[in-house]
N, C-alpha and C positions, 0 to 999 in steps of 0.2 A: 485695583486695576479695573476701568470701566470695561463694562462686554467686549466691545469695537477694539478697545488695543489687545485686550486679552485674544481678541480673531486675529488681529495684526500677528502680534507675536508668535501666533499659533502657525502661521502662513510662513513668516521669516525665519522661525528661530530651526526648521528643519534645514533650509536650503544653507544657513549661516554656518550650520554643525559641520555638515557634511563636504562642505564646502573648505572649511578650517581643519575639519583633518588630513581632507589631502594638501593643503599648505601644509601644516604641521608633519605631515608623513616628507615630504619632500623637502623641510627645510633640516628633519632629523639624520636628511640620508640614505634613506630605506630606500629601494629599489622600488620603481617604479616606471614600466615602459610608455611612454607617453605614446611613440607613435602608434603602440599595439594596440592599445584601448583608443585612440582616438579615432584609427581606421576601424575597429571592432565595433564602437560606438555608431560609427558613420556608413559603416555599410551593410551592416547586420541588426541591432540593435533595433535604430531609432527607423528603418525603415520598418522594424516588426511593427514594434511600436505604434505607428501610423496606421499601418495596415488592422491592428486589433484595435483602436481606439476608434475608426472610421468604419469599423463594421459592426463591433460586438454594438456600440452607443447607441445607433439607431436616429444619430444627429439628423434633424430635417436639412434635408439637399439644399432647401432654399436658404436657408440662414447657412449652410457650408455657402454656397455660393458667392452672396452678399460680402460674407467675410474675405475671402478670396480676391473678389472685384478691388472692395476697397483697399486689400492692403496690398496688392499691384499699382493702384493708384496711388497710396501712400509714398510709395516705394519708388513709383519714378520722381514725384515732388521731392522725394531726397536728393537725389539726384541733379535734379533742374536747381531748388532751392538751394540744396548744401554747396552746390557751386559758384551760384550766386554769391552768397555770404562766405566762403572760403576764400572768393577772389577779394572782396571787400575789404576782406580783413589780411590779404596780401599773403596768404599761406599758399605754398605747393598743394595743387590740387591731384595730382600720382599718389602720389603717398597719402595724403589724408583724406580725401574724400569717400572714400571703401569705407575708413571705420565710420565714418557719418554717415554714409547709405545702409550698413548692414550691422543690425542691431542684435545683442545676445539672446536669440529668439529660442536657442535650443539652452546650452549647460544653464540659464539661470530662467527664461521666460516661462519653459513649459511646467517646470515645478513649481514657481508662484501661481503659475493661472489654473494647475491641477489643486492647489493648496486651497486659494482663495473660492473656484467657483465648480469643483468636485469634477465629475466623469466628464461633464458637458464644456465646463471650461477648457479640461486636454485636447478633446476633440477640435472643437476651434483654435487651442492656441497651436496647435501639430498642421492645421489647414496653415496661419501664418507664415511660421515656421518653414514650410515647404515651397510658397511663394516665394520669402527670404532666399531661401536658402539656391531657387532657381535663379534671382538676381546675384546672389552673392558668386554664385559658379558662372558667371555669362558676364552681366556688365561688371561686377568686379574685379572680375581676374583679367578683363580686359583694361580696365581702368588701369592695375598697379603691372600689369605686364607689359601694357602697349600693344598689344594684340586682342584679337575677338575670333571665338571659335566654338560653334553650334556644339564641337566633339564635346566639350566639357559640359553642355548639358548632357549630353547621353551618356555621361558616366554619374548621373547622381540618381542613387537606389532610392531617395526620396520619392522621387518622380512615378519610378515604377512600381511602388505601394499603393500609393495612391491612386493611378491608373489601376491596378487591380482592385482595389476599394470600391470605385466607382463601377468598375463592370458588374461587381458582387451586388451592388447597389441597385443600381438600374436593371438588371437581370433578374434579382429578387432569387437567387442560387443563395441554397443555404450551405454556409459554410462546415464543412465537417467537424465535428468538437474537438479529434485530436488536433484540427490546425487550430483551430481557433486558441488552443489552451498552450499549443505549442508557440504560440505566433504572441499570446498573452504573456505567458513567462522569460521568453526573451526579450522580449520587449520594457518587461520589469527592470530589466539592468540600467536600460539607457539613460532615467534620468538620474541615480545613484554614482555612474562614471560620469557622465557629464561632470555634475557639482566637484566630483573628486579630481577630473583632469582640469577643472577650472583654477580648483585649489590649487594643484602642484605649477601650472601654469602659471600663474601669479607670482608665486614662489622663485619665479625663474627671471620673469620680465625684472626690468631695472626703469626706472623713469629716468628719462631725458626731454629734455629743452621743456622746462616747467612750465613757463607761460603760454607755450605753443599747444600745450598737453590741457592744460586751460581752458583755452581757446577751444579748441575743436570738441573739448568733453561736452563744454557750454553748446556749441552748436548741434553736438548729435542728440545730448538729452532734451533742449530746449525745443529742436526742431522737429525729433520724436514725438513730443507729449503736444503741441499744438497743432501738428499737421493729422496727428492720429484723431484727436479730439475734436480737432474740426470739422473730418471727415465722417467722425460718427453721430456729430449732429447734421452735418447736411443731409446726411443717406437716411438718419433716420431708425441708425441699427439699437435693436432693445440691449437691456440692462447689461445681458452677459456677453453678447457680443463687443462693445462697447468696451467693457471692461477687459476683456480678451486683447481687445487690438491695441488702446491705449497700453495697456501692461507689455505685451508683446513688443511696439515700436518706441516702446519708452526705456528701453534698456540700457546699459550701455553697452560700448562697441564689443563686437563679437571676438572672442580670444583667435578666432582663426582668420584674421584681417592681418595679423601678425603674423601667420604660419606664411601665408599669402606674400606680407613684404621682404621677410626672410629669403623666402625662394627664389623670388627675382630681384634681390638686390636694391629694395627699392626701401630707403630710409628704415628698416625694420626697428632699430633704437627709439626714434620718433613715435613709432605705431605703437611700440612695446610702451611708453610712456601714456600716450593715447589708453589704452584699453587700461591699464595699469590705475588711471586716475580718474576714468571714466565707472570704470569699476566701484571705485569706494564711494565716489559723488552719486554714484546711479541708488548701490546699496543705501545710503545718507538720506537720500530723498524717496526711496521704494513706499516707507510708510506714509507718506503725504499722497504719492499716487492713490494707494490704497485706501486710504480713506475716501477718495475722490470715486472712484469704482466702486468699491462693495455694498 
């Protein structure tokens, strides 16, 4: 095994594991409450998470920034573009345009890009992550609900980590070591549930309308890796950044685009197929990204 796949391997084969045993835990039966670790995940965890990775790192503001700018910008070209080519290709754009706007930037991105490019990759992929995750609660849930409402950003703890991160930042206020260790350790959890509710999650979805599931995998990853790619040479962004964002919006669709169409009725079957096969094509081609990045 040459060095580079022996690094690949090394990057994949944790997220793979961990990932397979919550399939494997969930396909054996064992109990496991999904919505408890997903809201425990999402409103405790992964905003610790942020919050210690954005302060203990010491990441420079101006490459936080950069990375920010551009994958807002990414983010609305999903949008503009994925519905361009969604219309084209004569698909419901309700139902599938969400997984094509909002990529698996938390249960699989933030552990490949901690894997692949150590303290400084988390840092930046958790800033993605958080942009994501502000379209995903705004124009997504507007998209697959039919409505739009400012309320549901002020319900993601995301936001308010980060807004505390920055003030700690720009104030130059040093953080207390019991929070910092306390805000560390919980924070440890998030990406180990993540992988594990992705696993049981998978476990659970069913694929339907195959070609359709095709079809839109093709356009989230395809439109992922060149609009990300494109934007990191225009901007200009260095090696780790770069490889941060590409990895980050090259995922495939996020498991909770499904939680999303479930709630409001909106082809959830469909979506579950979507994530379901965007999933295993994303995992199929991850080492070819990888290579492209490291």
């Amino acid at each position: 095994m040459t060095p580079l796949m022996y690094q690949l391997f090394n990057v994949l084969a944790p997220v793979l594991v961990v990932a397979a045993i919550g399939f494997t835990w969930a396909k054996a039966r064992q109990p496991f409450d999904n919505a408890f670790v997903s809201s425990l995940t999402f409103n405790i965890a992964t905003p610790m998470l942020i919050f210690s990775s954005l302060t203990k790192l010491h990441v420079d503001p101006a490459a936080v920034g950069e990375v920010a700018l551009v994958t807002l910008l990414v983010s609305v070209s999903f949008v503009v573009l994925g519905a361009a080519i969604l219309w084209v290709l004569r698909i419901p754009l309700r139902p599938y345009l969400t997984p094509v706007m909002v990529p698996n930037t938390g249960n699989v991105g933030l552990p490949v890009c901690y894997l692949a490019f150590g303290d400084q990759g988390l840092a930046l992929a958790v800033v993605v992550h958080v942009v994501s995750a502000a379209m995903q609660f705004t124009v997504g849930i507007a998209i697959t609900s039919g409505t739009f409402s400012l309320k549901d950003l002020a319900k993601v703890p995301l936001l308010y980590a980060v807004a505390a991160a920055l003030i700690v930042a720009e104030t130059g206020v040093e953080v207390p070591v019991w929070i910092a260790n306390a805000t560390a350790l919980i924070g440890q959890l998030a990406i180990p549930l993540m992988l594990l509710g992705l696993g049981v999650s998978l476990n659970r979805l069913q694929v339907g309308q195959l070609k359709q599931s095709l079809s839109v995998t093709a356009v989230r990853l395809g439109l992922g890796f060149a609009a990300s790619w494109g934007a990191a040479m225009l901007f200009g962004l260095n090696h780790v950044q770069t490889g941060v964002l590409v990895l980050q919006l090259s995922m495939p669709a996020a498991v909770f685009t499904y939680m999303m169409a479930a709630r409001y009725n909106c082809e959830p079957e469909g979506v579950a197929g979507v994530v379901f096969v965007s999933t295993l094509v994303g995992f199929a081609l991850m080492p070819l990204i990888l290579l492209l990045v490291l």
